[in-house]
C-alpha positions in Angstrom: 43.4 80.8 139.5 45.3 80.6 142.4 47.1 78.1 144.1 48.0 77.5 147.3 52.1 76.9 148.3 52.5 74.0 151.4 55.5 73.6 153.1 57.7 71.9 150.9 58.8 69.2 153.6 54.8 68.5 154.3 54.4 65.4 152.1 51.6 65.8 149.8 48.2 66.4 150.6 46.2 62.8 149.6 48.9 61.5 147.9 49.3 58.3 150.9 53.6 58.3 150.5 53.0 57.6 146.8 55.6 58.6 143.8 55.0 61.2 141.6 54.9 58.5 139.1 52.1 56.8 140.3 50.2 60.0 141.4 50.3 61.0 137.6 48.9 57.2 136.9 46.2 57.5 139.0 45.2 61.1 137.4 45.6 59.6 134.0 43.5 56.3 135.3 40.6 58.4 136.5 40.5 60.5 133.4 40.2 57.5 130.7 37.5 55.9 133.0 36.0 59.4 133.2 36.3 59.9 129.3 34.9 55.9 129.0 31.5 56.9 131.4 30.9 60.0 129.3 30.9 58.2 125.9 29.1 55.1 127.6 26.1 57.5 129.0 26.0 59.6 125.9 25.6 56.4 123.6 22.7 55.7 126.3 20.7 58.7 125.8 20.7 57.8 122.2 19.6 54.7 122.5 16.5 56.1 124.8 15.1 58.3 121.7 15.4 55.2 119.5 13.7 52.7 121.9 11.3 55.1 122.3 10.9 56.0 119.1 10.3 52.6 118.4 8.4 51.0 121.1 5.5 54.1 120.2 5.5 52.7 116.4 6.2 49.0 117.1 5.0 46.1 119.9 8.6 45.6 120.2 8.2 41.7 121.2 7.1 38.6 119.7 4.2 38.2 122.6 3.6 34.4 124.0 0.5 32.7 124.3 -2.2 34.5 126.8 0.5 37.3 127.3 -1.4 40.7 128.4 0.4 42.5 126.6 -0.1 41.5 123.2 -1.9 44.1 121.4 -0.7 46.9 123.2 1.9 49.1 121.8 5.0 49.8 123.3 4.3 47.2 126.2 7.3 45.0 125.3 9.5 47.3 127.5 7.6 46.1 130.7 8.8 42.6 131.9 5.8 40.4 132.0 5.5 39.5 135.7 5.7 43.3 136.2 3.0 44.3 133.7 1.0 41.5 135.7 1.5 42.3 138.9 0.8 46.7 137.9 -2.7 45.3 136.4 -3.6 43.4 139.2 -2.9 46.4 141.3 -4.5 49.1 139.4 -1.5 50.4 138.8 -0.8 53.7 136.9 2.1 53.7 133.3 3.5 56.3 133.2 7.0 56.3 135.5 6.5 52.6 134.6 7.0 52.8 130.6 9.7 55.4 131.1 11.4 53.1 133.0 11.2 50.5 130.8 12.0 52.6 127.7 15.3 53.2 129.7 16.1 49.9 130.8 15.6 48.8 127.4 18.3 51.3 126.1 21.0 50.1 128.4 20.3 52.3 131.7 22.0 50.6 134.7 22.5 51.1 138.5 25.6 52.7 138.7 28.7 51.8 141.1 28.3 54.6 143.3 25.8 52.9 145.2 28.2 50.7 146.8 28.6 47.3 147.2 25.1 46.7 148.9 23.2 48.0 146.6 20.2 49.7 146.5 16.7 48.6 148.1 13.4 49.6 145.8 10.1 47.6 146.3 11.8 44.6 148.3 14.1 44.1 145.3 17.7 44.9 145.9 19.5 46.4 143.0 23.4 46.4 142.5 25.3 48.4 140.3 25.7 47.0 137.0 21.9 45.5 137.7 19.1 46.9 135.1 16.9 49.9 135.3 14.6 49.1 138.1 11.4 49.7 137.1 9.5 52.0 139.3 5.6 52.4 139.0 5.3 55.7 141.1 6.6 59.2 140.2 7.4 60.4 143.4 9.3 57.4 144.3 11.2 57.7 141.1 12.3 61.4 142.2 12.9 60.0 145.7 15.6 57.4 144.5 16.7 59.0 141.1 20.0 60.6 142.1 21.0 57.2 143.4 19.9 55.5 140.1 22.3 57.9 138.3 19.9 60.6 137.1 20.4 64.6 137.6 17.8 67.3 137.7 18.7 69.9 134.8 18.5 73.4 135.8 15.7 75.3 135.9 14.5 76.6 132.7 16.5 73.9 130.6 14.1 72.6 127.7 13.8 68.7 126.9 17.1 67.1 125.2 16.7 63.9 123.4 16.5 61.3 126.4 15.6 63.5 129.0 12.6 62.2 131.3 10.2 65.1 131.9 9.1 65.4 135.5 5.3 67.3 134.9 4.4 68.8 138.3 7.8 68.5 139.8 7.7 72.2 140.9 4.5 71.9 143.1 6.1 69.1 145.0 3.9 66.6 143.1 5.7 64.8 139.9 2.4 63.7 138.1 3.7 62.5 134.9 6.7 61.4 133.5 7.4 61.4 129.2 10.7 60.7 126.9 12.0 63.1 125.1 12.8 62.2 121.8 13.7 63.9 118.5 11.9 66.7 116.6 10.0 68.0 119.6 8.3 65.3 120.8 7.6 62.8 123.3 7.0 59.4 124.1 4.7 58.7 126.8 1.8 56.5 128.4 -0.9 58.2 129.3 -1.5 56.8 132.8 -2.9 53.2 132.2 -1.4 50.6 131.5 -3.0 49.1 128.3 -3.6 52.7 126.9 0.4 51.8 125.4 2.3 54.6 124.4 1.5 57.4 122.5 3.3 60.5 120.7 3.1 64.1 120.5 4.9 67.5 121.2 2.4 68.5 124.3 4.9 67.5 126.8 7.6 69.4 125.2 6.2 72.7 124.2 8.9 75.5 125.8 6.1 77.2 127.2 5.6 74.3 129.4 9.1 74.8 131.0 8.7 78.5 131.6 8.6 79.9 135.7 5.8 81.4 137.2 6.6 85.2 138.0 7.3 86.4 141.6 4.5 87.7 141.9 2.4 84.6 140.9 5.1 82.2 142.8 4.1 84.1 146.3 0.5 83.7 145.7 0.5 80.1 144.9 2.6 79.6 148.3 0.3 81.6 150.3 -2.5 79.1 148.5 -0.7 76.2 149.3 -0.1 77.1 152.6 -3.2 78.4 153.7 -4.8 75.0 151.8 -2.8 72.9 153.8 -1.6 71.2 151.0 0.8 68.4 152.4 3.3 68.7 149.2 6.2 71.4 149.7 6.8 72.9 146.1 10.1 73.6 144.9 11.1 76.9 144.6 14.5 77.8 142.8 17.3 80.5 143.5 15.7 83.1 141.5 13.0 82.8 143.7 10.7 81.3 140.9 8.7 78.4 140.8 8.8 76.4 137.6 5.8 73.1 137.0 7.9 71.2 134.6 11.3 70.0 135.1 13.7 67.8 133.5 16.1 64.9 134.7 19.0 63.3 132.7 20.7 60.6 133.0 24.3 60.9 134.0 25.8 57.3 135.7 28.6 57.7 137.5 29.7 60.8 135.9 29.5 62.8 138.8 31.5 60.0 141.2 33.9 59.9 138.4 34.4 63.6 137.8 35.2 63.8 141.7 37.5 61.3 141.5 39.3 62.7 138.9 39.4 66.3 140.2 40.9 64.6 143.4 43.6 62.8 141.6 44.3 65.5 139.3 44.1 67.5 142.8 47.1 65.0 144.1 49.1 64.8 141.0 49.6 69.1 141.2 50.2 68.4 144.8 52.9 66.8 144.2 54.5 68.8 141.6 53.9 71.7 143.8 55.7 70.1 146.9 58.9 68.9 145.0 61.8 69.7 147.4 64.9 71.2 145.2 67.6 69.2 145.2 70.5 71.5 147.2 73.8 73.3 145.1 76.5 71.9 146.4 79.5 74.6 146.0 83.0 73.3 146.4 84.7 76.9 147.2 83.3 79.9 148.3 85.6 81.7 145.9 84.6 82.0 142.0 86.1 79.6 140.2 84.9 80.4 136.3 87.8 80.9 134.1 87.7 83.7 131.4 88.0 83.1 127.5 91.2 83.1 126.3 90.7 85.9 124.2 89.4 88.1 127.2 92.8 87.0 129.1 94.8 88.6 126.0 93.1 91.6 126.2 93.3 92.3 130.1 97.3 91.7 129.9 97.6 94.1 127.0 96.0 96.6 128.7 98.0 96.0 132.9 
């Protein structure tokens, strides 16, 4: 690792005319709330596999009287009003049970979205706010890095909590599933009052294997020649894979920037120290020898 020397009368890079002191309280500031996000989002995740888990076993809620929901399992995650409004619309489950799996285990807007928040179906969101939730899969991967979730590397198979994009690769998300423990997943199966249901299709590692080169180039030359208005997503290794997954991180990666900057700062600082100047009152030696040294000079004049 190398680093690089400044002048050592250039005042710090980023560190604003600020002590050493407090440059090392800022680092150490940014790393607890970087070690309190981690723990925070990890005990999320967890708590997506169990409300899964349970919403596909359980109705979750005590349902009130002419409630649409009663009956149908799982459907407690989806705010009434919202289940309402998706049935009188025709509308589709899948993004919107994952969404409200995740916004029933604790999933929230995160800070890095600023002050103003973020706009999704005439609702404005601010950080701290809920899990919107979000009836269409494409819109879902349109606004997903600002709602705190990242796309796992190509390849990557499901982890407990991760939300399985089906048809991300071909430009068209389709479907969208939990992962939850011992291979499986939690999912509704497009309509609304199908509920959720349970089972390891979603998560077989086949599923999350590329196409070849060879059968990448020919499915672009298809899609092109097709016209197909979708642009799939092909990855560095010049690979194409269907099925990918996203996770969700918070502000972990606003955090771990600010950290690294601080950290950054702190070295800076270190790095820059001016050494304090010798100050020599003769330019003539002054040590004095031991007195036993003295003896044996004089015996030997």
């Amino acid at each position: 690792m190398a680093f690089k020397l400044g002048n050592p009368t250039d005042p710090p890079s980023g560190s604003s005319n600020a002590t050493a002191e407090e440059l090392r309280q800022k680092r150490i500031d940014a790393q607890k709330a970087l070690e309190a996000e981690r723990k925070r989002v990890t005990d999320i995740r967890s708590r997506i596999d169990e409300v899964a888990e349970t919403a596909s076993l359980t109705y979750t809620i005590n349902y009130g009287t002419n409630d649409p929901r009663a009956g149908i399992k799982g459907a407690g995650v989806i705010p009434q009003k919202t289940y309402e409004w998706l049935q009188s619309e025709g509308g589709a489950g899948c993004s919107t049970y994952a969404c409200g799996i995740m916004r029933e285990a604790g999933v929230t807007v995160p800070n890095s979205v600023g002050s103003e928040g973020i706009t999704i179906n005439n609702v404005t969101y601010k950080p701290g706010d809920k899990m919107p939730i979000i009836p269409g899969n494409e819109q879902f991967d349109a606004v997903a890095p600002m709602l705190g979730f990242e796309l796992r590397p190509p390849g990557s198979l499901p982890e407990e909590g991760d939300v399985t994009r089906v048809g991300y690769g071909y430009g068209l998300t389709s479907h969208s599933t939990i992962q939850v423990d011992d291979g499986l997943n939690v999912y509704n199966p497009g309509t609304l009052d199908h509920g959720l249901k349970k089972n390891t299709y979603y998560s077989n590692a086949k599923r999350f294997e590329p196409m070849s080169e060879q059968e990448t180039a020919q499915f672009l030359r298809d899609n092109e020649e097709t016209g197909f208005y979708n642009k799939p997503v092909v990855s560095e290794d010049k690979k194409l894979y269907e099925n990918r997954l996203m996770q969700y991180v918070g502000d972990l990666p606003a955090l771990r920037k600010k950290y690294r900057e601080a950290a950054q700062a702190s070295l800076d600082e270190v790095i820059n120290l001016k050494p304090k100047g010798i100050q020599l009152s003769s330019l003539q030696p002054t040590a004095q020898l031991p007195t036993n040294m003295l003896k044996f000079f004089n015996r030997n004049k």
